[in-house]
GUVO-8132 format. One line per 8 residues: their letters; for each residue x, y, z of C-alpha. Coordinates in nm, 2 decimals, decimal comma. Layout:
BEGIN
A	X/Y/Z | ... $
% end
This chain:
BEGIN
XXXXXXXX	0,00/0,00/0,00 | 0,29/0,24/0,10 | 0,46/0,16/-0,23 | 0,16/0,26/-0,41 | 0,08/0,55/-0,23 | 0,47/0,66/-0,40 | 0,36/0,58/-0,73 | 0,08/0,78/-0,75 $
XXXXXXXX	0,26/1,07/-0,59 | 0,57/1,05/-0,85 | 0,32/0,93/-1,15 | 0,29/1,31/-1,24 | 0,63/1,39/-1,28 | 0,70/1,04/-1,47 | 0,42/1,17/-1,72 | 0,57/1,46/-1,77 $
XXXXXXXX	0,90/1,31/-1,87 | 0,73/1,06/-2,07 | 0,56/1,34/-2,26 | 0,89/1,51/-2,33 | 1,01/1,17/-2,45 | 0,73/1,11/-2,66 | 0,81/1,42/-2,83 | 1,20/1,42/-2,88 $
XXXXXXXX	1,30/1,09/-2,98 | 1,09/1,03/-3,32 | 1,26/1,34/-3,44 | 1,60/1,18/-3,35 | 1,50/0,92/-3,66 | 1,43/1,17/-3,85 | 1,63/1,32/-4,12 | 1,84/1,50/-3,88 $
XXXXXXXX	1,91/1,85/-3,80 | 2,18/2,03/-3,97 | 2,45/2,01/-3,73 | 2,62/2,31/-3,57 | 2,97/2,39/-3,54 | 3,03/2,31/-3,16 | 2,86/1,97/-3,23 | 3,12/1,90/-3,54 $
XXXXXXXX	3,39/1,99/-3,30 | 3,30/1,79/-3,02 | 3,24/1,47/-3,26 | 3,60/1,51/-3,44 | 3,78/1,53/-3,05 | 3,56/1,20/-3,01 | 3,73/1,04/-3,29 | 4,06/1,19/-3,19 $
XXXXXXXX	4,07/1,01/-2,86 | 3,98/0,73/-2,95 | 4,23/0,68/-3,30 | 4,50/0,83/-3,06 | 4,52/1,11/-3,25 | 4,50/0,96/-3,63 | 4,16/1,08/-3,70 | 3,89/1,42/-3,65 $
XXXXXXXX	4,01/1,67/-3,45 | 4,20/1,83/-3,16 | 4,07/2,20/-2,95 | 4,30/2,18/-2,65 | 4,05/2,45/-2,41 | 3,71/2,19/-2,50 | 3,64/1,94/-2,18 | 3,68/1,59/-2,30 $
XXXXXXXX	3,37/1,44/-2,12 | 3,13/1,44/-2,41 | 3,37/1,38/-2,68 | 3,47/1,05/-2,49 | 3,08/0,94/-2,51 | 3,10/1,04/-2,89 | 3,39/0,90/-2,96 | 3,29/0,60/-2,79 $
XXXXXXXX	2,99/0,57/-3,02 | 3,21/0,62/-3,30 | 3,50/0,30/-3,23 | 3,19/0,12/-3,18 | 3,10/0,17/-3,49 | 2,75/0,37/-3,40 | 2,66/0,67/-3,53 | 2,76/0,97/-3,29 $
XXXXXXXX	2,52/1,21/-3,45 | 2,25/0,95/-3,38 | 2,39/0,78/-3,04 | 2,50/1,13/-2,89 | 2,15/1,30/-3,00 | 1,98/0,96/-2,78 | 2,24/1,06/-2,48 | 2,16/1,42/-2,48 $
XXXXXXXX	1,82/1,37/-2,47 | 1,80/1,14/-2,22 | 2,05/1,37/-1,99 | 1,77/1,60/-2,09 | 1,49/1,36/-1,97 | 1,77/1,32/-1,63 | 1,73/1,64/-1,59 | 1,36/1,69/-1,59 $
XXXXXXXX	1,39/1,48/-1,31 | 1,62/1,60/-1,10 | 1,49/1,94/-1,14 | 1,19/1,77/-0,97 | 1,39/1,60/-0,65 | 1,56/1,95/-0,60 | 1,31/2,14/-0,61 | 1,10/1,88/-0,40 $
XXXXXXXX	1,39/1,87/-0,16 | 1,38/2,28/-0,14 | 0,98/2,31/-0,11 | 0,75/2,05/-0,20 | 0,64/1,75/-0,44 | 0,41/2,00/-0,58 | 0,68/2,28/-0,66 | 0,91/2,03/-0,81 $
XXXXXXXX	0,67/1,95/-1,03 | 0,56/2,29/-1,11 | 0,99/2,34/-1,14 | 1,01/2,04/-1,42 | 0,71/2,20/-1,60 | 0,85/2,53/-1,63 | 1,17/2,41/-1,78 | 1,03/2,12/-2,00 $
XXXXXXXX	0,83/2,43/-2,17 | 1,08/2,63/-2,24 | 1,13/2,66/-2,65 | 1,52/2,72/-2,55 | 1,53/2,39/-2,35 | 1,29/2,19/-2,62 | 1,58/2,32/-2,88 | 1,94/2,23/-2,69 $
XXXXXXXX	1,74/1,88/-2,57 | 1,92/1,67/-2,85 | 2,16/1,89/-2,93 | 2,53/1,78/-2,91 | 2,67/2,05/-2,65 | 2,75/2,06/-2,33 | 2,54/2,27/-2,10 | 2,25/1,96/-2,01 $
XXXXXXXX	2,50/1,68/-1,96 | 2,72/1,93/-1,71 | 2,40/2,11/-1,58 | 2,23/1,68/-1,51 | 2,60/1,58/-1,31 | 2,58/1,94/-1,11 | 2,18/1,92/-1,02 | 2,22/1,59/-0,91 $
XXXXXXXX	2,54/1,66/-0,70 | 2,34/1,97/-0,57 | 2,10/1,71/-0,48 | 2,31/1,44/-0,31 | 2,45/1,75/-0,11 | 2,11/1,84/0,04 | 2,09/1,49/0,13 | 2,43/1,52/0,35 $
XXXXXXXX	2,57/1,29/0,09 | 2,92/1,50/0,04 | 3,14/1,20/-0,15 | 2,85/1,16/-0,40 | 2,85/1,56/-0,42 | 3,15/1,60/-0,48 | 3,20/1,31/-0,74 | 2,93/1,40/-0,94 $
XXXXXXXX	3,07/1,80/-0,97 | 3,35/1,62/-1,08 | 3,18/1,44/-1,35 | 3,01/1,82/-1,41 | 3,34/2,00/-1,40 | 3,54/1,70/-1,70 | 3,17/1,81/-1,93 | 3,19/2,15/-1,91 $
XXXXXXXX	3,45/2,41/-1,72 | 3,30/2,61/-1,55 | 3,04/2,34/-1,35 | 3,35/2,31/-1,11 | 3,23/2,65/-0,94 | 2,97/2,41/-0,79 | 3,22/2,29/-0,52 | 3,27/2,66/-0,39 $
XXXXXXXX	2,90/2,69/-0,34 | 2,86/2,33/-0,14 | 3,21/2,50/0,03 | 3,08/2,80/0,12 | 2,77/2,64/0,24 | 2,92/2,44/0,49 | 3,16/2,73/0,62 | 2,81/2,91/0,68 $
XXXXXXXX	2,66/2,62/0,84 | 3,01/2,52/1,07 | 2,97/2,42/1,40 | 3,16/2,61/1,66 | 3,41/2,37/1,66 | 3,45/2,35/1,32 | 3,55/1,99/1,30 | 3,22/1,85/1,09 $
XXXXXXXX	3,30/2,14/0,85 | 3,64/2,05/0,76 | 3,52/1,66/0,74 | 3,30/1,75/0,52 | 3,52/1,98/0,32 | 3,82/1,69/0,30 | 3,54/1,43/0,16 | 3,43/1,67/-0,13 $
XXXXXXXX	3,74/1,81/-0,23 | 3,87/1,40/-0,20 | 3,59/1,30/-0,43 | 3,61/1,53/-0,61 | 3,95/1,48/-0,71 | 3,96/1,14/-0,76 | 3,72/1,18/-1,05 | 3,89/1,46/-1,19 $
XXXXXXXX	4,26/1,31/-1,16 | 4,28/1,09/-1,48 | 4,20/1,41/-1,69 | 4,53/1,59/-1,56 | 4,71/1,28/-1,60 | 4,61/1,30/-1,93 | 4,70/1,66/-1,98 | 5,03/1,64/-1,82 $
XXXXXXXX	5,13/1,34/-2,10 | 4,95/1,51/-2,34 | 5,12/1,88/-2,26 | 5,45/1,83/-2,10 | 5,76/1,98/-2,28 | 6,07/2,04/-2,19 | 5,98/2,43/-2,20 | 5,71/2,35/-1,98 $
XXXXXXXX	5,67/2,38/-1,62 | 5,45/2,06/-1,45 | 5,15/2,32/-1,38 | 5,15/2,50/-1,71 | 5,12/2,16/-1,86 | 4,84/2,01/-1,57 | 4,65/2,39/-1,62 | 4,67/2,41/-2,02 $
XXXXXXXX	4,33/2,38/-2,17 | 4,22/2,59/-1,87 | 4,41/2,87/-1,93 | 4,31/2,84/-2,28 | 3,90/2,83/-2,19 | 3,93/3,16/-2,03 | 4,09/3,31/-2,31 | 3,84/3,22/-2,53 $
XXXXXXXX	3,59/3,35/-2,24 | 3,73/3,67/-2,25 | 3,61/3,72/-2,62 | 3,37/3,97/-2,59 | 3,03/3,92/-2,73 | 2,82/4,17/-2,59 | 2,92/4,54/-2,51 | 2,95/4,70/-2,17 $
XXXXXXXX	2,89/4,54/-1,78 | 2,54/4,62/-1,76 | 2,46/4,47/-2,12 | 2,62/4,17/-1,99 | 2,35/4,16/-1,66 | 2,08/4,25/-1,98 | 2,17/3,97/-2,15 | 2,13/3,70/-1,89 $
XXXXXXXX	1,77/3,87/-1,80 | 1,54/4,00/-2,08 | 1,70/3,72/-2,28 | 1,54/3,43/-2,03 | 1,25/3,63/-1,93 | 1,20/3,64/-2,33 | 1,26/3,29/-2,38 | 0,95/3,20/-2,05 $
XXXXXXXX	0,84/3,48/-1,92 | 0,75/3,28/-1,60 | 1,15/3,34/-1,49 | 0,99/3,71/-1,42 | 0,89/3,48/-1,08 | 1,23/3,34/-1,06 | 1,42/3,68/-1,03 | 1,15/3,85/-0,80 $
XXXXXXXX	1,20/3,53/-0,57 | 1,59/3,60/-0,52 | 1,56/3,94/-0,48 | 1,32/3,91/-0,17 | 1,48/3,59/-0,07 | 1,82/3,88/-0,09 | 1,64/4,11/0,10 | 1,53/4,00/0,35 $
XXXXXXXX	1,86/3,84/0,46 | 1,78/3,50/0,61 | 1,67/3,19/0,41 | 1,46/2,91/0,61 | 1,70/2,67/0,52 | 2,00/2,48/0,44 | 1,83/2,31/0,15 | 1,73/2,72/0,05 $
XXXXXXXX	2,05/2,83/0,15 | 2,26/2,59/-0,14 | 2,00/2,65/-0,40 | 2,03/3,05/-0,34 | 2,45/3,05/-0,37 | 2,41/2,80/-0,63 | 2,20/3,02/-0,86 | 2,34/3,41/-0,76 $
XXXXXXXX	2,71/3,27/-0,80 | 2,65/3,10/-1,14 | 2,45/3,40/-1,25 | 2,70/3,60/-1,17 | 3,01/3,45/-1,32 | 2,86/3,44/-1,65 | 2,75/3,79/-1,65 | 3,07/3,87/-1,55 $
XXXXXXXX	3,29/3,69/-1,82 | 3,26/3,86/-2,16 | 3,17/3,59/-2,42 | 2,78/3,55/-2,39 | 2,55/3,31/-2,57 | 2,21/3,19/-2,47 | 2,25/2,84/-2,48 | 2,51/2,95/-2,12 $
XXXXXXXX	2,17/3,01/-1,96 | 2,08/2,64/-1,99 | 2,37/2,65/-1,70 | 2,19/2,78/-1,47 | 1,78/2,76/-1,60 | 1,73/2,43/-1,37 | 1,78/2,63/-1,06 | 1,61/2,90/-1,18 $
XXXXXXXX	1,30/2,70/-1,26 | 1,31/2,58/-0,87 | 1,29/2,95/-0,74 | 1,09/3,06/-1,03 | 0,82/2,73/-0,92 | 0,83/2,91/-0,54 | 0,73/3,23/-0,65 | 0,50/3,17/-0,94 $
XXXXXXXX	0,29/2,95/-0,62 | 0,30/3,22/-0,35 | 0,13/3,45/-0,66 | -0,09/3,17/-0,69 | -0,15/3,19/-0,31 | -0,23/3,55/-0,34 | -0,48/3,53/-0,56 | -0,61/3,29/-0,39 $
XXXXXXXX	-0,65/3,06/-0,67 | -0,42/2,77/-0,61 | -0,71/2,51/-0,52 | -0,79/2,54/-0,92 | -0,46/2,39/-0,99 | -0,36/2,19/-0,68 | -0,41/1,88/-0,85 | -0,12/1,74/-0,97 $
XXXXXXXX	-0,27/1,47/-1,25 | -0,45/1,79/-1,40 | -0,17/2,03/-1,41 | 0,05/1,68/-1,59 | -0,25/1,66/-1,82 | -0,25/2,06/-1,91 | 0,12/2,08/-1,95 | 0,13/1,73/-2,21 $
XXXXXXXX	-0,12/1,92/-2,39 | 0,13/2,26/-2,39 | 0,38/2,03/-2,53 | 0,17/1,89/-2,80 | 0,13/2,28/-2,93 | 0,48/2,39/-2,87 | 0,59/2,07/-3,06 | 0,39/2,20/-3,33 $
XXXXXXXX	0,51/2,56/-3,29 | 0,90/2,42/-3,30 | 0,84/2,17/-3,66 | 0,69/2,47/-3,83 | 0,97/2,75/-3,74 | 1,22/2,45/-3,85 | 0,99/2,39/-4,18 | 1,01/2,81/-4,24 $
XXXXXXXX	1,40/2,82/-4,19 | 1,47/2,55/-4,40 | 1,65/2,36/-4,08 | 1,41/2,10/-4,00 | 1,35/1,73/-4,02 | 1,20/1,76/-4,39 | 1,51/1,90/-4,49 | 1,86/1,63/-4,48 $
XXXXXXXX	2,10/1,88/-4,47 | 2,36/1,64/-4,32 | 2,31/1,40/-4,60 | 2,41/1,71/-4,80 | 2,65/1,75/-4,62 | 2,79/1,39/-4,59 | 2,82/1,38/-4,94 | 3,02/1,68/-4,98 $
XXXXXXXX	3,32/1,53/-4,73 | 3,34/1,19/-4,82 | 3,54/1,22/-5,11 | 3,83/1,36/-4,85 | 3,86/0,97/-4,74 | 3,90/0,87/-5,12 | 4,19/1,08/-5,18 | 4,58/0,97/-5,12 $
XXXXXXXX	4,60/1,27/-4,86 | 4,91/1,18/-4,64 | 4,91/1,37/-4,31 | 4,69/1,59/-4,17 | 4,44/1,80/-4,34 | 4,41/2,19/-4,27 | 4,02/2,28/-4,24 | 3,88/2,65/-4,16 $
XXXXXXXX	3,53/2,47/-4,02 | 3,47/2,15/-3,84 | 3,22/1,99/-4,04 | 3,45/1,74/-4,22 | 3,59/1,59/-3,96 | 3,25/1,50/-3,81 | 3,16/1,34/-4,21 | 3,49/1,15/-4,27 $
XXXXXXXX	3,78/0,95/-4,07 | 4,06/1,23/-4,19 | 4,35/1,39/-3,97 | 4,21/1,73/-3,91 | 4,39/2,05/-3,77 | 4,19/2,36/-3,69 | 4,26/2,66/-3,90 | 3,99/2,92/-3,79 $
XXXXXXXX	4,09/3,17/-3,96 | 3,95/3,58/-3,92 | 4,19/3,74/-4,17 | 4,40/3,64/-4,47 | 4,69/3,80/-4,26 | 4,61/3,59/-3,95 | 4,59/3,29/-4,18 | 4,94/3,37/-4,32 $
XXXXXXXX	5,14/3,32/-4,03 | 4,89/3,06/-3,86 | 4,96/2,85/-4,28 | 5,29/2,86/-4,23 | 5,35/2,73/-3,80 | 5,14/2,52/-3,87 | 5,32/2,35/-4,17 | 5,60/2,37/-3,92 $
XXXXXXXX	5,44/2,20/-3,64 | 5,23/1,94/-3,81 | 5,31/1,69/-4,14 | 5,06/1,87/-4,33 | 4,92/1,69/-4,63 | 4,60/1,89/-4,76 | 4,37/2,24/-4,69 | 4,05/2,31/-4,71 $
XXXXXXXX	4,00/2,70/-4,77 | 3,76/2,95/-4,94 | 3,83/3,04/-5,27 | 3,83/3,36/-5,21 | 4,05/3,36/-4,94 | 3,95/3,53/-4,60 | 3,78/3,81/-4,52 | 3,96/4,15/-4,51 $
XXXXXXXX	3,75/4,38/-4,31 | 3,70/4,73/-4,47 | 4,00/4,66/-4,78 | 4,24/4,62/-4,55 | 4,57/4,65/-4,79 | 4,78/4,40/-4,56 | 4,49/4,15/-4,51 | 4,47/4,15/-4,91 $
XXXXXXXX	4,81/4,06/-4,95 | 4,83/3,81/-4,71 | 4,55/3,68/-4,86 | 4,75/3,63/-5,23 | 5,06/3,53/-5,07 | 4,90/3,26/-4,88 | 4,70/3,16/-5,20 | 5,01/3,18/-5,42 $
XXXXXXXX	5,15/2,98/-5,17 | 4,89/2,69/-5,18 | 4,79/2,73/-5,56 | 5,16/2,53/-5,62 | 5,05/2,22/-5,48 | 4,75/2,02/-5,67 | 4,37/2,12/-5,65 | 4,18/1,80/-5,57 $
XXXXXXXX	3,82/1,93/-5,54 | 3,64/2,28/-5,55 | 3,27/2,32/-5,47 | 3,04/2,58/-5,25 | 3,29/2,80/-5,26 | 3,57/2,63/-5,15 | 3,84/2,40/-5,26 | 4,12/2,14/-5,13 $
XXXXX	4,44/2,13/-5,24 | 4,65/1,82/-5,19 | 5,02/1,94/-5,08 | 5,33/1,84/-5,17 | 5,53/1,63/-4,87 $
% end
């Protein structure tokens, strides 16, 4: 009797995440989305691992724990787009869930569910749900470590922001939040707070220990001190955070606001709820107290860093969606409306039939841009790179976008190039560094903003340069040259 008591309490939430299934995976068998360039990436350092380094492609400052599941996929000989598309969205379907327990945790059963509706009808959530990037996989390992932290599980905590810090970066600022938490809640004597610190930061690092392993062998030089070559694709992430997307500091705070509230206006609840949980200076509890640190801190350090894009929100929606459930109810309760919607089976059966509509709303935007499942743009695409594997290309291949190392089983090495002058001295290190057997380039060369004179002659000399080795292919607008060893 107990056990079924349980069941019908959880049976909402499970028929939520069963309607967000029921939506996302036929779409996964059909002709698939044109892939986007983080994705292509991501797939070719999949391949890289696993051919030790004899196929795809290498970006030393990208975390290595979804490649590893794509490359995986890949040695295995299943599709990645397909296999990593399935993994996403069931990370996604993880995280509907989890967004649930936390939220339950915080409030109540009720608010959790109220929490997993608000981010299961979110049109930017629906879109990133099967998409190959990074920010639901992390954002699943850090919710559930927020979780197991609430539950005074600390080694499972800190493991699992481990397993969040090797997908994506910045997810590691979750151990300062469960650090700061405990300082907060010390006893006098402090002991339990340093226990507890020593089993986090322990688990922690024992999950995170075979990646610097790995980037000491993979790093180490003999012009390279032991932490330069440990610290590496750190360093390198927060130089490419520092590219600056948006304009001044309080654009930045814009960004991370009207851009959500656009996206659900329901998050209106969420930022109202911090602000008075802010003001008045004391939160009920310890549970409140994590979720609070956990979703100023994160909010913060992405307003702060300069490079901005709206799939980063994903980061910290989950959280958001928690608060946002807590203040959308005491509206509820001031209107005095909330025995209208205080069953749970209803409010299921209303949000499935939300999803039905915003399912629609999503396949006919992606039928008007020409991007969705009617159109096979990475057949297109497939067949456009597979001659690369047909040609006697010996070494690696120089490529200015990712796509065909996500199509084919070549050596690629990024050349992302801005400028024909840039691309100049970038052509010829990298014929230095690597045994260079091919490029890929425009055939117009690169851009050259406003007729930049020295970009323009860059531009001829590195074409003049390339145009005395064999052209193999040209087509939409670009062409590959087989060079000489």
């Amino acid at each position: 009797m107990v056990v079924s008591d349980n069941l019908k309490k959880e049976l909402p939430i499970w028929i939520l995440t069963a309607a967000f299934l029921a939506i996302k995976v036929p779409l996964l068998f059909a002709p698939a989305y044109l892939m986007e360039w983080d994705e292509a990436v991501y797939m070719g350092i999949g391949k890289y691992l696993f051919s030790f380094g004899q196929a795809g492609l290498f970006e030393d400052f990208r975390p290595l724990g979804l490649p590893f599941f794509l490359g995986f996929f890949w040695k295995s000989g299943l599709s990645p787009l397909i296999f990593g598309r399935l993994l996403v969205t069931a990370f996604s379907a993880g995280l509907i869930l989890v967004t649930y327990s936390v939220a339950r945790s915080i409030y109540s059963p009720f608010k959790g569910l109220l929490a997993a509706a608000i981010l299961i009808t979110s049109p930017l959530f629906l879109f990133y749900s099967d998409r190959l990037y990074t920010e639901i996989p992390s954002t699943f390992f850090v919710m559930l470590a927020l979780y197991a932290f609430v539950k005074n599980k600390a080694g499972w905590a800190g493991a699992l922001a481990g397993l969040g810090f090797l997908t994506k970066f910045p997810q590691g600022l979750i151990l300062v939040v469960f650090l700061l938490v405990l300082f907060l809640e010390r006893r006098r004597d402090g002991r339990d707070f340093f226990r507890q610190a020593l089993v986090l930061l322990g688990s922690f690092a024992v999950v995170v220990m075979p990646y610097f392993i790995f980037n000491f062998l993979a790093y180490s030089r003999p012009q390279t001190g032991f932490f330069q070559a440990l610290f590496l694709p750190l360093v390198h992430a927060r130089q490419f955070e520092s590219s600056v997307v948006t304009g001044d500091f309080l654009g930045s705070f814009e960004f991370y606001i009207l851009g959500p509230v656009k996206d659900h206006g329901i998050l209106i609840f969420a930022f109202a709820r911090l602000i008075s949980l802010f003001s008045r200076g004391r939160l009920r509890t310890f549970e409140e107290k994590t979720g609070f640190l956990y979703a100023v801190l994160f909010f913060m350090y992405f307003a702060f860093i300069p490079h901005k894009e709206m799939r980063y929100w994903q980061v910290i929606f989950p959280i958001f969606a928690v608060f946002a459930s807590d203040g959308l109810w005491g509206f509820f309760e001031s209107l005095k409306v909330k025995k209208l919607i205080r069953h749970p089976g209803a409010l299921a059966l209303a949000v499935f039939c939300l999803l039905l509509f915003l399912r629609f709303v999503h396949f006919r935007a992606d039928l008007t841009s020409g991007q969705g499942p009617l159109f096979d743009r990475n057949e297109i695409l497939a067949a456009r790179y597979q001659y690369l594997d047909r040609l006697p290309v010996s070494g690696a291949i120089l490529t200015t976008h990712p796509w065909p190392c996500a199509y084919t089983d070549k050596l690629f090495v990024p050349f992302f190039m801005e400028s024909g002058q840039a691309a100049l001295s970038a052509y010829q290190r990298l014929n230095k560094e690597h045994a260079v057997g091919g490029i890929l380039i425009p055939l117009q060369g690169f851009p050259c903003e406003g007729g930049d004179e020295l970009c323009q002659k860059s531009n001829l000399r590195l074409l003049e340069q390339i145009k005395k080795n064999r052209k193999a292919a040209e087509g939409n607008n670009e062409a590959f040259y087989l060079l000489a060893p």
